[in-house]
N, C-alpha and C positions, 0 to 999 in steps of 0.2 A: 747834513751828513752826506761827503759823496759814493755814489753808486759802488755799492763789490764790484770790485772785478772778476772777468771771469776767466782763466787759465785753462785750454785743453792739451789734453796728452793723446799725443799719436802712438799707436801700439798695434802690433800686428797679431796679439793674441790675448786669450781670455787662458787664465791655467783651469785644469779639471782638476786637480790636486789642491788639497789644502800647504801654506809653504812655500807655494812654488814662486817664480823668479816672477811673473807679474802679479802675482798676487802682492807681495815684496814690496815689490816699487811701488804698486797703488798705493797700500799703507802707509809708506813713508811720504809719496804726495799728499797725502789726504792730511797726516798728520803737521807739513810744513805749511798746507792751505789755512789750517785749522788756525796756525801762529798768526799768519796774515790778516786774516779774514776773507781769502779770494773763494769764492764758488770753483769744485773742481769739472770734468768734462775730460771723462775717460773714454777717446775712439776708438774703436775697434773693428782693424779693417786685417787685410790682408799684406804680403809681401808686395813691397813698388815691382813691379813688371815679372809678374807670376807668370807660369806657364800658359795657366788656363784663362778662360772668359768668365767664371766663374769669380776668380781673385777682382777683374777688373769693376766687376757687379759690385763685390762685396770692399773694393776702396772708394764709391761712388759716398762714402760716409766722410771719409778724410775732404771730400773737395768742400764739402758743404762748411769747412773752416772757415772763416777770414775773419777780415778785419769789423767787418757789419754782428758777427757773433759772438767775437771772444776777444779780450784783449794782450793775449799771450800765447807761443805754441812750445811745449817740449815735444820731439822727436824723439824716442827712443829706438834711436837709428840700426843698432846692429839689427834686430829682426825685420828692421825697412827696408835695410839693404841684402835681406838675405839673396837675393835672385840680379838685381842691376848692381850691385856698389854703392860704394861713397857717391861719386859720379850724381848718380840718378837720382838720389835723394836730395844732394849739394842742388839739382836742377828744381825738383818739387819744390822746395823749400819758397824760392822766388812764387808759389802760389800765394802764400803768407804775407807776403810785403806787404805795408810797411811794422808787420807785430813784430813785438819782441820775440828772439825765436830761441831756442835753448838744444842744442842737442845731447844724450844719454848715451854711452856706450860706443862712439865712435866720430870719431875727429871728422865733420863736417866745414870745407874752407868756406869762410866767410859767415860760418855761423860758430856762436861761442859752445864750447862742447866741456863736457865732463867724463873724463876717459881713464882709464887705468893703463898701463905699463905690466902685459900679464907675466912679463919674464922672467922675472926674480923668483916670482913666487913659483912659477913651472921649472924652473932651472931649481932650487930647493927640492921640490916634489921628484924629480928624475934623481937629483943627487940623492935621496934620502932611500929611494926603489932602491939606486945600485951600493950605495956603499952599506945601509944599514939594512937591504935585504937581500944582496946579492941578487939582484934582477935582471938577466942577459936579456932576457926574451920579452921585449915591450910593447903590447898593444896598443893601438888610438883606435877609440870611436869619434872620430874627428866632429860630427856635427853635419850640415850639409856642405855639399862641394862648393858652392858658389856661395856661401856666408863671409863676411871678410874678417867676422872672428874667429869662424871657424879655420880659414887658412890660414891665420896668424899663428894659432894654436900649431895648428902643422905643421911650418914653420920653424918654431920653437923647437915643437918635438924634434924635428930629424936636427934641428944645433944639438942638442943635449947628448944628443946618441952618437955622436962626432964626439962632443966633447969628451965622452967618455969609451970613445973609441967600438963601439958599436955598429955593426952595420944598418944601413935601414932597409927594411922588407917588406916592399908594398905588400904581399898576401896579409901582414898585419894591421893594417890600415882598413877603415873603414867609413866611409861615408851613410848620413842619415839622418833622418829629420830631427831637430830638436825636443824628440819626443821619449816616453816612458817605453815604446812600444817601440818609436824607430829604435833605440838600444838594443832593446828585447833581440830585435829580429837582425839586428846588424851582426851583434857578437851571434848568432847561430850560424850566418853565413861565413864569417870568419874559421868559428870552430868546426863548420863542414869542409875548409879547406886548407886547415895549414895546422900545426900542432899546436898544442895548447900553450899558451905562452904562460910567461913566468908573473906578470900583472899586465894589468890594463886602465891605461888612462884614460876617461871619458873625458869629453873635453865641455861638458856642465853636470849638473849634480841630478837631471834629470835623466840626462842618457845612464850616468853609472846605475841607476836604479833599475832601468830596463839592463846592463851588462848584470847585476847580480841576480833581477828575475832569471833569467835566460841561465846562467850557470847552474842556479840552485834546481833547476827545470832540468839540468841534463845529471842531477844524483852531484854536484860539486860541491865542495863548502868552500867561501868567503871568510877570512884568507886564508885558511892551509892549504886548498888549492890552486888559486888562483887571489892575488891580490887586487883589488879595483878600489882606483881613487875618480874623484869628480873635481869640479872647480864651480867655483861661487858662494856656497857653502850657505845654501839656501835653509831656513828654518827646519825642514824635516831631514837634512843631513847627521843632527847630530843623533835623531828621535829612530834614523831607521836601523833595519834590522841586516847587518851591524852595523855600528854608527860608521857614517864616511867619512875617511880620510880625503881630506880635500882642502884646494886654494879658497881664499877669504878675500872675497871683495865686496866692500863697502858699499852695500847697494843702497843703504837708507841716509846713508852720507852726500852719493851721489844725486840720490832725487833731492834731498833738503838744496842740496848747493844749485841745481837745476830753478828748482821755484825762487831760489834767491837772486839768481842771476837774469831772470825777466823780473821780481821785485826791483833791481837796482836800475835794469831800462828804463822799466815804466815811469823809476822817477828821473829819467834820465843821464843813467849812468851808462856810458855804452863802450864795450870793450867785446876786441875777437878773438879773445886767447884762452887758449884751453888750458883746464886743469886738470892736470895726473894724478891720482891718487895712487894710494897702493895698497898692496897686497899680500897676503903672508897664507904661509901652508900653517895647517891645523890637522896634526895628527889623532887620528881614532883607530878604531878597531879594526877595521874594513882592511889595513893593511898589516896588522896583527900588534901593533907599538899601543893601542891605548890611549889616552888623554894625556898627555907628557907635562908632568905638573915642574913648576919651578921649585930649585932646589932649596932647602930651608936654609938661610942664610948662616956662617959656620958662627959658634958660639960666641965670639972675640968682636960680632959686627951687630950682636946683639944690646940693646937697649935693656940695663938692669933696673927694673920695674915692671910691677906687676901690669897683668892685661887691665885689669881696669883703670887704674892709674893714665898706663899710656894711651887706653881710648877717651878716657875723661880729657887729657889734654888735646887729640887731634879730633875730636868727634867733630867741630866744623869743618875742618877741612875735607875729612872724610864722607860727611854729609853731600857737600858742596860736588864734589867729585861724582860720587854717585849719580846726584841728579844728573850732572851733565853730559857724564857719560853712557848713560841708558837710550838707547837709541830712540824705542819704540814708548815712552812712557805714557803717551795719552787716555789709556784705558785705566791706570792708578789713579790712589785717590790722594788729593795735596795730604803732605806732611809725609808719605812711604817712604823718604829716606830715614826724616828722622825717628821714625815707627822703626825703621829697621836696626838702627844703631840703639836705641834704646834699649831692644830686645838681646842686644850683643851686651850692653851694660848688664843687664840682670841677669844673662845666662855667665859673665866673669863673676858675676857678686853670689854665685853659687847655685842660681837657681836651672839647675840643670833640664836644657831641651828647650829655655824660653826662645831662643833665635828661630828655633823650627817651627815652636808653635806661632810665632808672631811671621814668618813667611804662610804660615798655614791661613792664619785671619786673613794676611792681604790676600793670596790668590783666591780666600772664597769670596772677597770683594766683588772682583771685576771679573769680566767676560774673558778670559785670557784666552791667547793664542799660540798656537807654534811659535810666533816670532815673539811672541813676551816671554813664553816660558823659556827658551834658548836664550833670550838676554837678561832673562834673572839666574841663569845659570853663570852667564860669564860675569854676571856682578856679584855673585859669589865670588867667585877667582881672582875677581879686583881687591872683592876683603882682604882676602888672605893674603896676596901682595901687601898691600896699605899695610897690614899688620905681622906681616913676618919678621919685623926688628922683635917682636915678641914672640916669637912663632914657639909651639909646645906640642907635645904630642895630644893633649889632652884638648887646643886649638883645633887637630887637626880632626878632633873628629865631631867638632862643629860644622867645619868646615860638609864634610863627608854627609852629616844625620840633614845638614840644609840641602846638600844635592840632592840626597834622597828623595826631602820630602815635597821638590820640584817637579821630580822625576815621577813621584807617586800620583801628585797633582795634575800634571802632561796626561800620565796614563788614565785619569778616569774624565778628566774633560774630550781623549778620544775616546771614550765610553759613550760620551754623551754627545758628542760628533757623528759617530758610529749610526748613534740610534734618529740623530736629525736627518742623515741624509738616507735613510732607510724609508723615512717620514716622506722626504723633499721625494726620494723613490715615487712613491705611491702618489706624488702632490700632480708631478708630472707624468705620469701615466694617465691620471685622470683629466691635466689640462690637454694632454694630445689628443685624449678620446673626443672631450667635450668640441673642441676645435676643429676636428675632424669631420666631426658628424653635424657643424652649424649649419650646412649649404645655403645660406646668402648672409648678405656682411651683416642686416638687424642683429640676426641669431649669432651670429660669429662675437658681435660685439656685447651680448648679453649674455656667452659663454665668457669673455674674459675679463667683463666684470665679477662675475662670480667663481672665474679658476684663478685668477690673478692673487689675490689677496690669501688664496688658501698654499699658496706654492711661497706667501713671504713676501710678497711685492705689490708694497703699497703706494706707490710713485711711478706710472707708467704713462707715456705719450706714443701713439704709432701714427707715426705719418706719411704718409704715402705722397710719389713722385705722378703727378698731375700724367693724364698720361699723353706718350708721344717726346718724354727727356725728362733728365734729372734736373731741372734747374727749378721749378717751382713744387711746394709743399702741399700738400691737402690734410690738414686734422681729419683722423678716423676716430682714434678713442684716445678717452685721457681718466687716470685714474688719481686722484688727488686722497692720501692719507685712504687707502683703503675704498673708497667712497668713488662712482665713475662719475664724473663731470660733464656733460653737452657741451662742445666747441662747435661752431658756427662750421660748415664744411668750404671755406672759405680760401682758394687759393691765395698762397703768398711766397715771395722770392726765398726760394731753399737758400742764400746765403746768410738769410736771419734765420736759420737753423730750428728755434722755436717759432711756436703760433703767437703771433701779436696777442690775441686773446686770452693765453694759455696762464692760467693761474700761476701768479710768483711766490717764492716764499720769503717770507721775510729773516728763516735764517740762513746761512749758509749751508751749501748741499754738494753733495760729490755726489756725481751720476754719471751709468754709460750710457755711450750712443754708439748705438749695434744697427749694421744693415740690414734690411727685408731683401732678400737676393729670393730667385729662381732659377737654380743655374747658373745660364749667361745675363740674367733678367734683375734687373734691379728695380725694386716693388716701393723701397722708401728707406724709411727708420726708424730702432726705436727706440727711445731714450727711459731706462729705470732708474728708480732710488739704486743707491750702495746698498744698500739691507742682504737683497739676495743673491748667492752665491751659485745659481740657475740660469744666468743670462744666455749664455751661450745655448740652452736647449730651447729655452721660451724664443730664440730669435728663429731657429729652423723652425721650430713650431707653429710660431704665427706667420711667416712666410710660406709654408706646406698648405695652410689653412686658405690663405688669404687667396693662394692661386688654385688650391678646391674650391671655391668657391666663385671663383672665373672658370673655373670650367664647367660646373654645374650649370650654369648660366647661358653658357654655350651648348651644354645637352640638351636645355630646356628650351634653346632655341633650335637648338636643329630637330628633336624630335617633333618641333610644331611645323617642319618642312614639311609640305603636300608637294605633291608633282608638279600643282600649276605655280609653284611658287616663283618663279624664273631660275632655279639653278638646276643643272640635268643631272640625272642618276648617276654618272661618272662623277661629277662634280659632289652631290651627298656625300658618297662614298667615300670620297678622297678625305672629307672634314669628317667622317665619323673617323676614319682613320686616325688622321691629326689628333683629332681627340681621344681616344682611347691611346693613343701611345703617350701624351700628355698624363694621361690618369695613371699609365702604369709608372710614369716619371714618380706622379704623385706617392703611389704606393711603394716604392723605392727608398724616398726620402723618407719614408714616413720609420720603414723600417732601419733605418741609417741612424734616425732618431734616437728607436730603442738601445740599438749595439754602442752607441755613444753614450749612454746612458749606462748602459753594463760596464762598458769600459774606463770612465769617470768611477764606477765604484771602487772597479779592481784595481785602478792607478791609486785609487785614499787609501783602501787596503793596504797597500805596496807600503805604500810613504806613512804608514802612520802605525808600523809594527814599535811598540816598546816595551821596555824591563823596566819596571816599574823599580827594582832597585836599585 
């Protein structure tokens, strides 16, 4: 049998939201690896040519890519390029040669890309503001200034406002990180200087969430007052509170065609042509229209026969559709199509509420998520399509008792979301403490043997940069199934990214690899199982720890200074100096820690309001 391969994805962010747009994509990599059989390798770094010394610390994770560690690379370019462009990433790329390379989100020359065409669908969304709700006064929360989709988006916006004879009004324009919070704080700035406009476009489905925090924060309501739509149309758009209206782009289409497209390299299939996909507006509440269901076809074009009859003739094809069309299915169990059409037979043969209850068995099946239960909702919608040549009122309110009882199911699984990360709360408070208070690396590493496993993560590697450069690895801790492992402290070339010695497993695994950064200081890496949904905190954490614990080191050595030591009292000085401004560094991050932690709660909060009917 030969060796898995093994496929990494560049990505310049972890989401703190459940839903959100890399959570997204990982899913649907993870689910296309799963087809394959290739090992995943989710990096996580910063924007190509950030402002700070700090982003360049924290991309010392992307270099440790090549050809000696993986045999494949996707780019998920738009947030790579948020700060240099196409340009600069089209340059990085050449680190990669000669892997297969794939880029997400943004037409890179000479690498194959997977791109969408956002026009039609934003030229729809603008047409739909002015003619179906009269909208003169049009906001953009653009995104950042220097993203190339976020100028694309702006772009767009000022055509549509042309097209429809509108002026454009910088005061309405906004720039801002592609965050819950840059939204937040963007539309307040906006609304402290210009009138309140008639809607507001965000320009992804995270910013509109900070645009309706922030309105709802100034006594508004969403949309009598103010209309706000988003784009992407991310899992917790339809769940939030009110569901967004928003552009639809195919982001599990895209990552599937991504990993297909280094599968067809690798067996050398090699092409540098990009694929468009597209995109379509999905109206909700958020801009007052609702769910716009298709109309029931008129009586003359219907099929005279009963409903079970005409399911008993199309049940396979209807079956077959289903399966193929459900984006996200890896977490169901084989046969849920035809579980599901069976339940449609019994509930036409009279047995009234069986379709609901038979969606009720599958979701208490599996572990479901934002992005299943929003695709079992639009595979609802496909029913009713498929079987509108029969369509009834008495259909329709199958139709209706099934969304329900998705919509009920959504609501207590974030029940129980709710109460994990309340859990993971208290997991990470205890691993900051324990980590905090190790002062030297034994203790450091016999605290996250023992915080590790209780925060949900039981697959961990921290490897540290040999010191004096990032090019050689040193094994510090390795956690195998829960259980911590002794690796040899053995320098080896950071381009094999793993420790030669580092236990394998024999089955397939999706994992990140997150930087150990200090600032401008880059400490190593560390690579977890997929399990836990904490990466991001556990990586400032054991990086805050790990250079606590260099500084301890240095206290302990300067407090063993005597006078006759050869350095003079000016010179003490200066390095207790150094050091105590280090510690209060320390004690900085640490608090930066918590507030990231408060603020990951109140973003789930945000995104995870539902009506359960």
């Amino acid at each position: 049998m030969s060796e898995r391969k093994k496929l990494a994805v560049l990505i310049d962010h972890l989401d703190p939201m459940v839903g959100g747009y890399a959570g997204q994509l990982q899913a649907a990599f993870d689910a296309e690896c799963r087809k394959v059989d290739h090992d995943l390798l989710m990096v996580v770094g910063r924007s190509l040519g950030g402002p700070g010394g700090h982003e360049l610390a924290q991309n010392t994770a992307y270099d440790l890519i090549r050809p000696s560690s993986v045999d494949g690379v996707i780019l998920v370019a738009g947030g790579l390029a948020s700060f240099s462009g196409a340009e600069r990433v089209a340059e990085y790329c050449e680190h990669f040669r000669p892997l297969p390379l794939c880029s997400v989100g943004l037409s890179i020359p000479g690498v194959p890309s997977i791109i969408i065409d956002p026009r039609p669908g934003l030229w729809d969304l603008m047409d739909h503001l002015v003619r179906k709700h009269a909208c003169s006064k049009i906001a953009l929360i653009a995104g950042p200034e220097q993203n190339p989709e976020a100028r694309q988006r702006l772009d767009i916006y000022k055509e549509c406002l042309e097209r429809h004879h509108l002026a454009f009004d910088p005061a309405l324009v906004e720039h801002c990180p592609f965050t819950l919070i840059g939204g937040s704080e963007a539309t307040q700035r906006m609304l402290a200087r210009a009138p309140r406009p008639h809607a507001i476009v965000a320009a992804n489905d995270v910013l509109a969430l900070g645009v309706i925090k922030a309105l709802q924060g100034k006594g508004l309501k969403v949309p009598a007052d103010v209309i706000v739509t988003g784009f992407d149309d991310l899992a917790f758009a339809r769940f939030s509170s009110p569901p967004l209206t928003t552009v639809r782009q195919p982001l599990a289409r895209m990552a599937a065609l991504a990993v297909r497209s280094l599968q067809g390299q690798l067996q050398g299939i090699h092409s540098l042509r990009s694929t468009e996909l597209p995109v379509e507006l999905t109206v909700r509440d958020s801009c007052g229209c609702g769910e716009i269901e298709a109309e029931a076809p008129p009586v003359s074009n219907r099929v005279m026969m009963h409903p079970s009859d005409y399911l008993e003739a199309q049940s396979s094809r209807i079956q077959t559709e289903l399966a193929n069309n459900l984006e996200l299915k890896g977490g169901l169990p084989l046969g849920w199509s035809e579980s599901l059409v069976q339940g449609l037979k019994l509930e036409f043969a009279g047995d009234k509420g069986a379709f609901a209850s038979c969606l009720d068995e599958l979701l208490s099946s599996v572990d479901a998520g934002l992005q299943l239960y929003d695709e079992l909702q639009k595979m609802v919608t496909r029913l009713r399509d498929g079987l509108s040549a029969v369509g009834s009122p008495a259909l329709e309110e199958v139709w209706h008792a099934a969304r329900r009882s998705i919509a009920r199911a959504n609501s207590q699984g974030h029940a129980r979301l709710r109460q994990e990360l309340d859990l993971v709360y208290q997991h990470l408070l205890y691993t900051g403490e324990r980590f905090a208070s190790a002062g030297d690396r034994t203790r450091l590493k016999a605290a996250m043997a023992d915080a590790l496993p209780r925060a949900n993560v039981k697959e961990a590697l921290v490897l540290l940069y040999q010191e004096g450069g990032t090019d050689t690895l040193v094994p510090f801790f390795c956690l195998r199934q829960g259980v911590p492992v002794d690796l040899e402290p053995t320098p080896y070339p950071g381009q094999l990214l793993l420790p030669p010695n580092a236990p394998r497993s024999a089955e397939r695994t999706t994992a990140f690899v997150l930087p150990l950064t200090f600032g401008a200081e880059a400490l190593g890496v560390a690579v977890f199982g997929a399990r836990s949904g904490v990466h991001e905190m556990l990586r400032v954490q054991i990086s805050v720890a790990l250079q606590a614990v260099t500084m301890q080191q240095r206290l302990e050595a300067l407090t063993a200074l005597m006078p006759g030591s050869g350095m003079s009292p000016d010179e003490q000085l200066r390095s207790r100096e150094r050091t105590v401004a280090r510690l209060k560094q320390l004690s900085g991050m640490l608090g930066a820690v918590a507030q990231d932690l408060e603020r990951a709660a109140g973003e789930f909060a945000d995104a995870s309001s539902v009506d359960p009917e």
